[in-house]
C-alpha positions in Angstrom: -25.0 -80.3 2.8 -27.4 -81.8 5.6 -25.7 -84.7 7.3 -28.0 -87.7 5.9 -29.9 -90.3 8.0 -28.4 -93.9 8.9 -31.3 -95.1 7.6 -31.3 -93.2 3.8 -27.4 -94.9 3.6 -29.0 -97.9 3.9 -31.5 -97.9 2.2 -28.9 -96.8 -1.1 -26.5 -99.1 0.1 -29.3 -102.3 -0.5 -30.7 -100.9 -4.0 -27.1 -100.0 -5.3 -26.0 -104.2 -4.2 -28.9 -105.1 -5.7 -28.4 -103.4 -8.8 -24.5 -104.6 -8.7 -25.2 -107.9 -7.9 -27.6 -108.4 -11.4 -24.9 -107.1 -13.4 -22.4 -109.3 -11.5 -24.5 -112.2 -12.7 -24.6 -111.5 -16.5 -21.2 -111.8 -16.8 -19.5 -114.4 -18.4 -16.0 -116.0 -17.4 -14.0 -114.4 -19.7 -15.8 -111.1 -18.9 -15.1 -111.7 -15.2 -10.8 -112.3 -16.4 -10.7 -109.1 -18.5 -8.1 -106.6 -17.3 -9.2 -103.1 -16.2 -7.2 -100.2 -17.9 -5.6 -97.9 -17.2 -3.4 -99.5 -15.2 -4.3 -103.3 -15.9 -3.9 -104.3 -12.2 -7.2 -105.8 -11.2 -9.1 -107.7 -13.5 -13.3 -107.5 -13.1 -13.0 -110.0 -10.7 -10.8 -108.0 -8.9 -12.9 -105.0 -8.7 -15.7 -107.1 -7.9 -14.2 -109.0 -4.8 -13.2 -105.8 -3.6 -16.6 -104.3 -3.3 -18.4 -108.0 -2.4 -15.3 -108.3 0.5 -14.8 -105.0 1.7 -17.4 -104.4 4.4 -15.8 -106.1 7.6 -13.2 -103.3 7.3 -16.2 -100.2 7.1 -18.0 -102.0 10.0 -15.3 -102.0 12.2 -15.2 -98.1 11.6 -18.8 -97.6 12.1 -18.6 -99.6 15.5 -15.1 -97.2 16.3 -17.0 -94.0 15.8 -20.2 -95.4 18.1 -17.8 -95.9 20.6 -16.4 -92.3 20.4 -13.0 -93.4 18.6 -12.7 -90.7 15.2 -9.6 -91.8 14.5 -10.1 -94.1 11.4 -9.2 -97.6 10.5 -6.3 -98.7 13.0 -3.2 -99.8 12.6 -1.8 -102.4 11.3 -1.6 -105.5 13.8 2.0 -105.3 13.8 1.7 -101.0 14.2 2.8 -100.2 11.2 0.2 -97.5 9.7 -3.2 -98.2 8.2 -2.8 -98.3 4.2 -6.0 -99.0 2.4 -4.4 -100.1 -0.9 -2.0 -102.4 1.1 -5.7 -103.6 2.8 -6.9 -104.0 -0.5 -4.5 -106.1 -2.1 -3.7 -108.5 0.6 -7.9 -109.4 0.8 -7.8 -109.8 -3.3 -4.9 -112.3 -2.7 -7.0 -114.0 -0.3 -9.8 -114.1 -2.3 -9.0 -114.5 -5.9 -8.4 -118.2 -6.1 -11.8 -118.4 -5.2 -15.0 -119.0 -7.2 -16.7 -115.4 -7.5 -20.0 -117.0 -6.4 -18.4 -118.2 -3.4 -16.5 -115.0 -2.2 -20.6 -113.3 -3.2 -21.8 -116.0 -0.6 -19.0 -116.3 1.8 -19.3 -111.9 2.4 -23.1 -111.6 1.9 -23.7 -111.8 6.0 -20.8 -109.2 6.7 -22.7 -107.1 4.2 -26.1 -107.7 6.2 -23.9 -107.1 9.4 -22.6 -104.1 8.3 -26.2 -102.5 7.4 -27.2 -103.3 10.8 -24.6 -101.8 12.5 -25.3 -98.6 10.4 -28.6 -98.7 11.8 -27.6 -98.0 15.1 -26.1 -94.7 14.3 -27.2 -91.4 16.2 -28.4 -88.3 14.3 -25.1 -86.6 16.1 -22.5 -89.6 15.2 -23.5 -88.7 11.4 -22.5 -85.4 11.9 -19.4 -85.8 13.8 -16.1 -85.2 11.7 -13.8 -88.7 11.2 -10.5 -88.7 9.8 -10.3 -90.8 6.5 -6.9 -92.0 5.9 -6.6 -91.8 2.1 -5.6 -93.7 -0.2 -2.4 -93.2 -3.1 -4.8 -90.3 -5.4 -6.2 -88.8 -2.4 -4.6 -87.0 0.3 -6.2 -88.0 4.1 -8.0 -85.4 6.5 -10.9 -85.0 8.7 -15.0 -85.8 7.1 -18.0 -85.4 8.4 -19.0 -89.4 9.1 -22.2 -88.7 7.2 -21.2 -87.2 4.3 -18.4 -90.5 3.8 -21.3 -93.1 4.1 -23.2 -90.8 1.9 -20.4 -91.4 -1.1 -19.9 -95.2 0.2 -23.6 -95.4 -0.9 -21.9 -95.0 -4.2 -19.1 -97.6 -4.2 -20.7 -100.1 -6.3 -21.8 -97.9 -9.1 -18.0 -96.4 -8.7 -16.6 -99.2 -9.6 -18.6 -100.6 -12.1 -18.2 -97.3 -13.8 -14.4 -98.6 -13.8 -15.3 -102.0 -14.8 -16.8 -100.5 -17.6 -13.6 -99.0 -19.0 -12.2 -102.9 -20.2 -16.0 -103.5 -20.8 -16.7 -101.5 -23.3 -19.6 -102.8 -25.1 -21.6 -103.2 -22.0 -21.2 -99.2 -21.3 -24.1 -99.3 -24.4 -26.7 -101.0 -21.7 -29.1 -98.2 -21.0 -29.8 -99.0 -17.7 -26.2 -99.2 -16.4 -25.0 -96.0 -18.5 -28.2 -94.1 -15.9 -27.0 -96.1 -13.0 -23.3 -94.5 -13.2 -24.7 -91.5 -14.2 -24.5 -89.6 -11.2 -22.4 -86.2 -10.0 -20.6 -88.8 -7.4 -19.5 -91.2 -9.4 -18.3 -89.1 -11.9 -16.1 -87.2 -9.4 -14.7 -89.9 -8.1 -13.5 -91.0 -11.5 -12.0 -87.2 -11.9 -10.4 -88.0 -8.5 -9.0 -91.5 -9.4 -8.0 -90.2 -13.2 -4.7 -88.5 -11.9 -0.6 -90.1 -11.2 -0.6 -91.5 -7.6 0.4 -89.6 -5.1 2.7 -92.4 -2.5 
């Protein structure tokens, strides 16, 4: 696959928020506190704050890999390894007592940060391989940089294809059944489906 441009990942990363953020916005409060099979851990909100309050952590990355680093996220501050579902939970806890319009406002300029910083990528930093740590259904190892951004277009549509599983009856919606109708997504989900692996 040809490495895609800084500037196409952008691009998909503003039409795929926009697209999430509508649908984040038709849902009522009870909606919002439904649990998420299979595994009933994060509720919508949940899986919303985690996409709205995630990008601090990929802009750090992007700025690592302009500065030559391929290592990945970093370590912990007190060493330990990097563990992106540990990373996960501890920003949910920090976040979920919040009002989800709030958290949307309170993230919205790291999202706008992020995207900038993207912009500033080389043609050869796209290409360049990066190691991605993993997470507890997939194993870590080495990525081209441009083919990861090119599935974190994806992450919003990912997850609302999850969000969809305690939502059943807003799978019907035509224009969100297209939406997570793509080959990505629908890996992902393939990927995700099995027992965790740590």
């Amino acid at each position: 696959m040809t490495a895609p441009s800084a500037q196409s990942v952008i691009d998909g990363l503003r039409a795929n928020r926009a697209k999430f953020e509508e649908f984040c916005n038709s849902l009522s409060d009870a909606e919002l506190e439904t649990l998420v099979p299979p595994d009933n851990a994060w509720t919508v909100k949940d899986f919303i704050i985690h996409l709205v309050a995630f990008d601090d952590l990929t802009t750090e990355w992007v700025e690592n890999v302009m500065a030559g680093d391929l290592a990945g996220p970093k370590a912990n501050p007190d060493g330990s390894k990097f563990d992106i579902d540990e990373w996960n939970q501890q920003r949910l806890e920090q976040c979920r007592a919040q009002p989800l319009e709030a958290v949307i406002e309170t993230w919205r300029p790291e999202r706008e940060r992020f995207l900038a910083t993207l912009g500033k990528l080389s043609e050869e930093q796209m290409t360049q391989s990066v190691f991605f740590p993993g997470d507890n259904k997939r194993d870590g190892g080495q990525v081209p940089f441009g083919l990861f951004l090119h599935g974190l277009v994806r992450h919003d549509p990912i997850h609302v294809a999850d969000i969809l599983k305690g939502l059943p009856e807003r799978a019907q919606d035509p224009e969100l059944a297209a939406w997570i109708d793509d080959r990505m997504v629908q890996w992902y989900q393939q990927a995700m489906a099995g027992p965790a692996k740590r």
